[in-house]
C-alpha positions as CSV (number, residue, x, y, z in Angstrom):
1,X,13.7,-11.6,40.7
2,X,10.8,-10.5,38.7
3,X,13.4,-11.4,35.5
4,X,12.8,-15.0,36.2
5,X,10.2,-17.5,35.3
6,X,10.5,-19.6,38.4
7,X,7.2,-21.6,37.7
8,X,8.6,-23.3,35.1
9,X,11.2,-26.3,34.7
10,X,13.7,-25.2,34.6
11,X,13.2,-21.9,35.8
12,X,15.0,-19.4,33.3
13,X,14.9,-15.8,32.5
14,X,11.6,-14.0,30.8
15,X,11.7,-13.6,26.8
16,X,11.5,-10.4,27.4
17,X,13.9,-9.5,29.8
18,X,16.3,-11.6,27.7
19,X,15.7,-9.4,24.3
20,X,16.5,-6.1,26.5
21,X,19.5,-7.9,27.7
22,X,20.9,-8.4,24.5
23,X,20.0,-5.0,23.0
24,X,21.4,-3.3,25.9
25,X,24.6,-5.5,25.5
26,X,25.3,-5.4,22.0
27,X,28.3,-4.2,20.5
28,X,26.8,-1.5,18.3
29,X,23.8,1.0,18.1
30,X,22.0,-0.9,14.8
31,X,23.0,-4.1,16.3
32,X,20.7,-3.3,19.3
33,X,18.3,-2.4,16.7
34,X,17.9,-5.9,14.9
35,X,17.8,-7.4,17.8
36,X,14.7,-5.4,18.8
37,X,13.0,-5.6,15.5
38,X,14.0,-9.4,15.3
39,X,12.6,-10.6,18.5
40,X,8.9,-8.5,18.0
41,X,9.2,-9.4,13.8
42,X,9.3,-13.5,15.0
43,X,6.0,-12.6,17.4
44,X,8.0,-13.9,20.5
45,X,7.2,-10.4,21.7
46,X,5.4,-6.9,21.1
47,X,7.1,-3.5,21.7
48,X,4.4,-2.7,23.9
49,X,5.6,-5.3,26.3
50,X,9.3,-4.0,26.1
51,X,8.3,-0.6,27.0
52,X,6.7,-1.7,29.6
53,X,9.4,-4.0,31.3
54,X,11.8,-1.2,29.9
55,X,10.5,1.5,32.5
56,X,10.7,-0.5,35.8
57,X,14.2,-1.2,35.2
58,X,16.4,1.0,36.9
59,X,19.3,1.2,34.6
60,X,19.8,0.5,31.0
61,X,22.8,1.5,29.0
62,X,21.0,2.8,25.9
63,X,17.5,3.5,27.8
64,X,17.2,6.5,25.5
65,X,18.0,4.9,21.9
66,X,15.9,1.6,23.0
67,X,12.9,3.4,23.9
68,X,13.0,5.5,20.5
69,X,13.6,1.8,18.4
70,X,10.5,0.3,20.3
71,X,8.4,3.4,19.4
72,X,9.4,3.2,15.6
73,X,9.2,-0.4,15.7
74,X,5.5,-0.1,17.4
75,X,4.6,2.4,14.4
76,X,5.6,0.0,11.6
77,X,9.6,-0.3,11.3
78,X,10.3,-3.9,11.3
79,X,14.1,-4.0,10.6
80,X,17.0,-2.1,10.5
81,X,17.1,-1.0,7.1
82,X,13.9,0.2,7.8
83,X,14.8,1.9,10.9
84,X,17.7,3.6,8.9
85,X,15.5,4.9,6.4
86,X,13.2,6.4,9.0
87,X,16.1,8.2,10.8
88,X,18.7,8.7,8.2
89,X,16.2,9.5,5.2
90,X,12.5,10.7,6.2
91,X,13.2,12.4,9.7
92,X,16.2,13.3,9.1
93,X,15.0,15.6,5.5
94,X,11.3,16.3,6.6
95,X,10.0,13.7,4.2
96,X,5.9,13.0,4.6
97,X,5.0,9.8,7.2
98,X,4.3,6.8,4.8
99,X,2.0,4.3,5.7
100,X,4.2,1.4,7.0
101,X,3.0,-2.5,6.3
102,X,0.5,-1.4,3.8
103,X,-1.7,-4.5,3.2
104,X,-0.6,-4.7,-0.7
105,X,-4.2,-4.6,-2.9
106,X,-3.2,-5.8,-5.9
107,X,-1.1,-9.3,-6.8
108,X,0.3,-11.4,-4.3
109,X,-0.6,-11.1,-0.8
110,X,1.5,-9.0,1.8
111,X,2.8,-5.8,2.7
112,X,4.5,-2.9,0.7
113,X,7.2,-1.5,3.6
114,X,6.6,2.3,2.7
115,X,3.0,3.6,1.2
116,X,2.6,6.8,-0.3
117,X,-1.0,5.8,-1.6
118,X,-2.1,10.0,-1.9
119,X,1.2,10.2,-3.7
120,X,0.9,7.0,-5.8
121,X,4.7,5.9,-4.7
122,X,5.6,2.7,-3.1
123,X,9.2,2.7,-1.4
124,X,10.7,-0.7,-0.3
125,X,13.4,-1.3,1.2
126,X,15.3,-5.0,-0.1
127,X,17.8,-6.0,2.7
128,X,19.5,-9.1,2.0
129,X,17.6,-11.4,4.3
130,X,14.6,-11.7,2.3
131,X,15.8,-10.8,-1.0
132,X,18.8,-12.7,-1.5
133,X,18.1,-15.3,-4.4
134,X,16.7,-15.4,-7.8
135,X,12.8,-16.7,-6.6
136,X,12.6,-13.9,-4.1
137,X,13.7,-11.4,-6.5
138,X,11.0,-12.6,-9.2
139,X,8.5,-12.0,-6.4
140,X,9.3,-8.7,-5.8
141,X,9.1,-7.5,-9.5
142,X,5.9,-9.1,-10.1
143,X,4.4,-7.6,-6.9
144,X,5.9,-4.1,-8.2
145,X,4.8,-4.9,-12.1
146,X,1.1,-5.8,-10.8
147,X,1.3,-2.4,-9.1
148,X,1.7,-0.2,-11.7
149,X,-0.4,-2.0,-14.0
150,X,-3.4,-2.4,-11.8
151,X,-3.1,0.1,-8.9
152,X,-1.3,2.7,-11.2
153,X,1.5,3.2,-8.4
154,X,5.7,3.6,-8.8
155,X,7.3,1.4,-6.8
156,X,11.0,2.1,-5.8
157,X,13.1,-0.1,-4.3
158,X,16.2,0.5,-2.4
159,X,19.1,-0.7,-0.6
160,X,21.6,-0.2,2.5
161,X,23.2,2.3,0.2
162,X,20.3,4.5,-0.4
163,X,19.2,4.3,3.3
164,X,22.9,5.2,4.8
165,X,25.5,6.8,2.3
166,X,23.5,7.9,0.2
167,X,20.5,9.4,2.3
168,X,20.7,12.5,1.3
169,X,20.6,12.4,-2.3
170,X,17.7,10.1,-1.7
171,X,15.6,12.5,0.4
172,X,16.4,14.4,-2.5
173,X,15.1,12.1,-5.3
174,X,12.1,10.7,-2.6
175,X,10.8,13.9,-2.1
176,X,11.3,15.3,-5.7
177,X,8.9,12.0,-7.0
178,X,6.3,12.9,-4.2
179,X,6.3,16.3,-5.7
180,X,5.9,15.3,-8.7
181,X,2.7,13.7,-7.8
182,X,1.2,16.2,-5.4
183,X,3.0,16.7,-2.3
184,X,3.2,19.9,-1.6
185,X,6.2,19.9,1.1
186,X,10.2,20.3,0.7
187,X,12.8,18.2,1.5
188,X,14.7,20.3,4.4
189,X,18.8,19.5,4.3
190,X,19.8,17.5,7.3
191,X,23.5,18.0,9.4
192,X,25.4,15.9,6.9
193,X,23.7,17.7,3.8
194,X,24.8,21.1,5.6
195,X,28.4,19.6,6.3
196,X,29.1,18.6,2.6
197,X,28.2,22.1,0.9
């Protein structure tokens, strides 16, 4: 068994063969999603190496979903609000790639989630994991208040809500503030757009 890491004590089943496992076995779709961006976010992984181990096994239940996560997640997309913003909001309404884990340049140290920097518009996406009490909170405005002071750039930051129910009228409001600084593409009306007219 190729699974197995028999030269240890005890011998016990590969990290990564493990996090497939349990994305292939979990109860729903975005469940199988945080598990995948959890395991490669804590660095016990890459999604490189699940790709890998991914194609010599013969059957997966969601083969087709988990290779599209690992791709996303190997472009940037580090959770599952993320990944729902990418499918549900920018694919989904023709929205321009952002850079993703833009190194922030002004302030505090550390990554902006979405980076329109041609656009001047900085999208962030505040799950409740790392933005859950007051401290964290304070953080993220002065990171956003030192970026439109010093980098002149509009941060916005959303929520489960803006990523899922309210996608649409996002795409909508996303792509009317990159227009209004230069972009020169349209936001195209997905399936569920279509369906509530």
């Amino acid at each position: 068994m190729d699974d197995v890491a028999w030269h240890v004590r005890p011998p016990r089943v590969r990290i990564h063969d493990t996090v497939l496992d349990l994305a292939d076995g979990a109860r729903t779709e975005m469940d199988a999603v945080a598990v995948l961006t959890d395991a490669v976010g804590a660095r016990i992984t890459t999604a490189a190496h699940l790709l890998d181990v991914l194609a010599q096994r013969r059957r997966m239940h969601r083969r087709r979903l988990l290779v599209g996560v690992l791709h996303d997640i190997a472009q940037g997309t580090s959770s599952v609000l993320e990944h729902r913003y990418l499918v549900e909001v920018e694919r989904a309404h023709g929205l321009p790639t952002p850079i993703r884990q833009a190194p922030t340049q002004v302030g505090r140290t550390g990554f902006r989630d979405l980076d329109y920097p041609d656009f001047g518009v900085v999208v962030e996406l505040d799950g409740w994991r790392f933005h859950d009490d007051a401290a964290a909170r304070d953080r993220d405005l002065q990171r956003d208040f030192d970026a439109a002071v010093d980098a002149d750039r509009t941060t916005f930051r959303l929520g489960l809500g803006q990523a899922t129910v309210r996608a649409c009228a996002t795409a909508r409001q996303i792509g009317r503030a990159l227009a209004e600084r230069g972009w020169t593409g349209e936001v195209h009306p997905c399936p569920r757009c279509r369906g509530r007219r």
